[in-house]
C-alpha positions in Angstrom: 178.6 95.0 121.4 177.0 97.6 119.1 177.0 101.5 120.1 173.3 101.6 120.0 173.0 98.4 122.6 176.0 100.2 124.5 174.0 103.3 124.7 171.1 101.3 125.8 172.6 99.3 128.4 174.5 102.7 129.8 171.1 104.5 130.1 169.5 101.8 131.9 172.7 101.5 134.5 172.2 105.4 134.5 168.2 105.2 135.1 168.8 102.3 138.0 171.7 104.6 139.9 169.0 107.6 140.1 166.1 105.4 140.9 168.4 103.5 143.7 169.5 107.1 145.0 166.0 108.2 145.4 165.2 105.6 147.1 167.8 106.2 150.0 166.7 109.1 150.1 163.6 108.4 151.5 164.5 105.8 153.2 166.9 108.7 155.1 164.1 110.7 155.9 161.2 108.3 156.8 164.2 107.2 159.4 163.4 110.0 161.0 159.9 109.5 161.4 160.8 105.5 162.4 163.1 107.1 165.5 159.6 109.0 166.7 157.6 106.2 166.9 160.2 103.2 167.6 159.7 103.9 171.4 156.0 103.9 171.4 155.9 100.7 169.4 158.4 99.0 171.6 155.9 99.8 174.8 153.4 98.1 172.8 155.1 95.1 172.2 155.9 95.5 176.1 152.2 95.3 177.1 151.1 93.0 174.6 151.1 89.2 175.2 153.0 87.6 174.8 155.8 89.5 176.4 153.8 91.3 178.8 154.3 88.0 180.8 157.7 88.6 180.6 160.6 90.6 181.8 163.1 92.0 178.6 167.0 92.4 179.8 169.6 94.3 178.0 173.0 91.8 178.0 175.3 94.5 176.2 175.6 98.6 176.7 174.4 98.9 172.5 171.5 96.7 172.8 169.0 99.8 173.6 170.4 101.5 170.5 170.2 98.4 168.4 166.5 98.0 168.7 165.9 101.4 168.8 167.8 101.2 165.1 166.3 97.7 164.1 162.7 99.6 164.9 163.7 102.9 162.9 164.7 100.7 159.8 161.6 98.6 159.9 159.2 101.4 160.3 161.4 103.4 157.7 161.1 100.3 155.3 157.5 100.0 156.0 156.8 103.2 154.9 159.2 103.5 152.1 157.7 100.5 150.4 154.9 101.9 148.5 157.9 104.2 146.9 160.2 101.2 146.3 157.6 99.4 144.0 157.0 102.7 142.7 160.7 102.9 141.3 161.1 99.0 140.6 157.8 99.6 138.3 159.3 102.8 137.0 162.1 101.0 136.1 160.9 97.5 134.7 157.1 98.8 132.6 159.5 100.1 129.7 160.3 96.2 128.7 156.6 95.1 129.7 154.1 94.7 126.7 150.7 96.8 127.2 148.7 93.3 128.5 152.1 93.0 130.9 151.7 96.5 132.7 148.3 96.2 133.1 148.7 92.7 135.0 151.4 94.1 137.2 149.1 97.2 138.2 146.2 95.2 139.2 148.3 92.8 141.0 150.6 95.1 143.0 147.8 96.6 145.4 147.0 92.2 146.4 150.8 92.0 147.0 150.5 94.3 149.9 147.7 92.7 151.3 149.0 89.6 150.9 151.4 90.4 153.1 149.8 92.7 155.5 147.4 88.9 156.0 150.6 86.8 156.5 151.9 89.2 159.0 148.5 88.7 161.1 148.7 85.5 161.3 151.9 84.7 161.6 152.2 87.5 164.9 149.0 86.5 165.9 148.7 82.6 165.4 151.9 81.2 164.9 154.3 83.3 167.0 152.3 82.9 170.5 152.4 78.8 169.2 155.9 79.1 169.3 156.5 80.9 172.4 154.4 79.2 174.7 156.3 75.6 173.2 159.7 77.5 174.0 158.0 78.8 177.3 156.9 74.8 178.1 160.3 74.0 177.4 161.9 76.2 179.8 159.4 75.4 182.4 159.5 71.9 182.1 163.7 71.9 182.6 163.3 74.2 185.7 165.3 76.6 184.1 164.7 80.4 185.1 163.2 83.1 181.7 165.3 85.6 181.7 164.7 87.2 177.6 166.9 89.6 176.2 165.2 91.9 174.3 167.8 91.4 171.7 167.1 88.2 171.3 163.6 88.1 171.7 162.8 90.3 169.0 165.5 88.2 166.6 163.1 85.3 167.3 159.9 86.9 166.5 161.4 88.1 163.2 163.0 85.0 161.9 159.0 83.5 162.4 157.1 86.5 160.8 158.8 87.5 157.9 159.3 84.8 156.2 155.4 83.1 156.7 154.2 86.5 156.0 156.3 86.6 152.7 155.5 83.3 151.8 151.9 84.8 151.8 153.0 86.7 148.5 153.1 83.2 146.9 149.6 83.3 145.2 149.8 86.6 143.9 153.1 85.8 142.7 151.7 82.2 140.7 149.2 84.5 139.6 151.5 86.9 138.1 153.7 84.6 136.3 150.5 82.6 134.8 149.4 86.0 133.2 153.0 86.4 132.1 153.0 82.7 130.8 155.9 81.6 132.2 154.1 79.1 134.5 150.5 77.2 133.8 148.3 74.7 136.2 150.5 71.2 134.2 153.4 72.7 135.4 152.3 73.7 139.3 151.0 70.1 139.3 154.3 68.1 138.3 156.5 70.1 141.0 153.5 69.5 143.6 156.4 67.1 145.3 159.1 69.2 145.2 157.2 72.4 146.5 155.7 70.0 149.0 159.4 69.1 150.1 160.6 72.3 150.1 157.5 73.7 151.7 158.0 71.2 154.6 162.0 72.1 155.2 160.6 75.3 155.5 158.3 75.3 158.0 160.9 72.9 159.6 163.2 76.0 160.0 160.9 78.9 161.0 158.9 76.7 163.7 159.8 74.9 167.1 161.6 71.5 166.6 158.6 69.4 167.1 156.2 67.7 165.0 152.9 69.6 166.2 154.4 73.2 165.3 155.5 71.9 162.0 152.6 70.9 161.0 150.8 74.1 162.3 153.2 76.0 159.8 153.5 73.6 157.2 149.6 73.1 156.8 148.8 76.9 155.9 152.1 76.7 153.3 150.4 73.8 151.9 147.2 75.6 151.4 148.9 78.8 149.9 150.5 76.1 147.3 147.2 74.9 146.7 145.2 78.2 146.4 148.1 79.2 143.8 147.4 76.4 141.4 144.0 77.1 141.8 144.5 80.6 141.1 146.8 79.3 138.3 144.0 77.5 136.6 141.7 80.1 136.4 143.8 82.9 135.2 145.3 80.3 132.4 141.2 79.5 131.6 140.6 84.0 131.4 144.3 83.7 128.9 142.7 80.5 126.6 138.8 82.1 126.7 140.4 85.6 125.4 142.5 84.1 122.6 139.5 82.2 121.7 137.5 85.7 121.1 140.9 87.2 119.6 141.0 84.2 117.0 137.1 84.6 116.2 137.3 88.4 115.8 140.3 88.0 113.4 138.7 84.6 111.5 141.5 82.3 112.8 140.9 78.9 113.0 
């Protein structure tokens, strides 16, 4: 490898350590701030259905300080985020052309609310869907609810975040179109597989039964769908632009 691409790549590694330490950093000390609130947030959870139908148990002596770490790290992450993408774009824009950084500005702000739209509905819609199936379940089998807050919370989770992130999918179609890495032809020849592996998904983060499935798998489907349409458009803004680069410049 040549001294100057040695240099290079040692400067970058350099760059990423100090960006990554930063980032702990603050992650350290929002902590803080996540340790203040985790108890006020855990009452709200406590009064809000559907678990204010329900009583929350504690089956091991570090359960108490496991959620009130698991709350501290989310609320620490959540508010540490806006930093993160701050570094990550700090770190990436120097290989990004001029058009590039300029696409990844104006989508980064959608990203978050994106997100902020899959976390609704996916507390909101989805989760309550699932619980009162589990709940029916229970019910049905005479069996007695006893939830431990561990495990309750480990449920909700493994529901929201990944149908909230899989609310990033447009922006992230959309982003890759401007970069030209994918186009509409290309979304519409994998339709099948992202169909497939849209439906194993939904298959995993819902009840086992075919009603919940499809009450995941039909807004995933939809997302797909917006993205290609998203697709199209921002590949018909690319192909309308070259056509006024080529007549400013007299190429045919």
């Amino acid at each position: 490898m040549p001294i100057k691409e040695m240099m290079s790549l040692t400067q970058h590694l350099s760059e990423l350590r100090i960006r990554i330490i930063r980032v702990l950093i603050v992650l350290i000390l929002t902590m803080i701030a996540g340790f203040l609130a985790a108890r006020k947030i855990l009452i709200y959870f406590k009064q809000t259905p559907p678990a204010s139908d329900m009583a929350w148990h504690v089956f091991s002596p570090m359960d108490g300080i496991r959620l009130y770490m698991m709350f501290a790290f989310v609320i620490s992450l959540t508010l540490t985020l806006p930093f993160i993408l701050y570094q990550i774009w700090g770190f990436v824009k120097q290989g990004l052309t001029k058009e590039e950084q300029t696409a990844a500005l104006r989508y980064i702000p959608y990203t978050l609310l994106c997100f902020i739209i899959g976390l609704t509905f996916s507390y909101f819609i989805v989760f309550p869907m699932c619980m009162a199936f589990t709940v029916s379940i229970t019910e049905n089998l005479g069996l007695t609810q006893t939830y431990g807050v561990a495990q309750y919370f480990s449920f909700m989770l493994n529901i929201i975040l990944p149908l909230s992130t899989a609310f990033e999918l447009p922006i992230i179609v959309m982003f890759l179109t401007r970069l030209k890495v994918l186009n509409p032809k290309l979304l519409h020849q994998f339709r099948r597989y992202a169909y497939l592996l849209l439906v194993v998904t939904a298959s995993l983060i819902s009840p086992p039964d075919l009603i919940s499935h499809l009450m995941v798998a039909i807004p995933l489907f939809a997302l797909y769908e917006i993205s290609v349409l998203l697709s199209r458009l921002v590949n018909k803004a690319q192909m309308k632009e070259q056509s006024t680069r080529n007549l400013e410049y007299g190429v045919s």
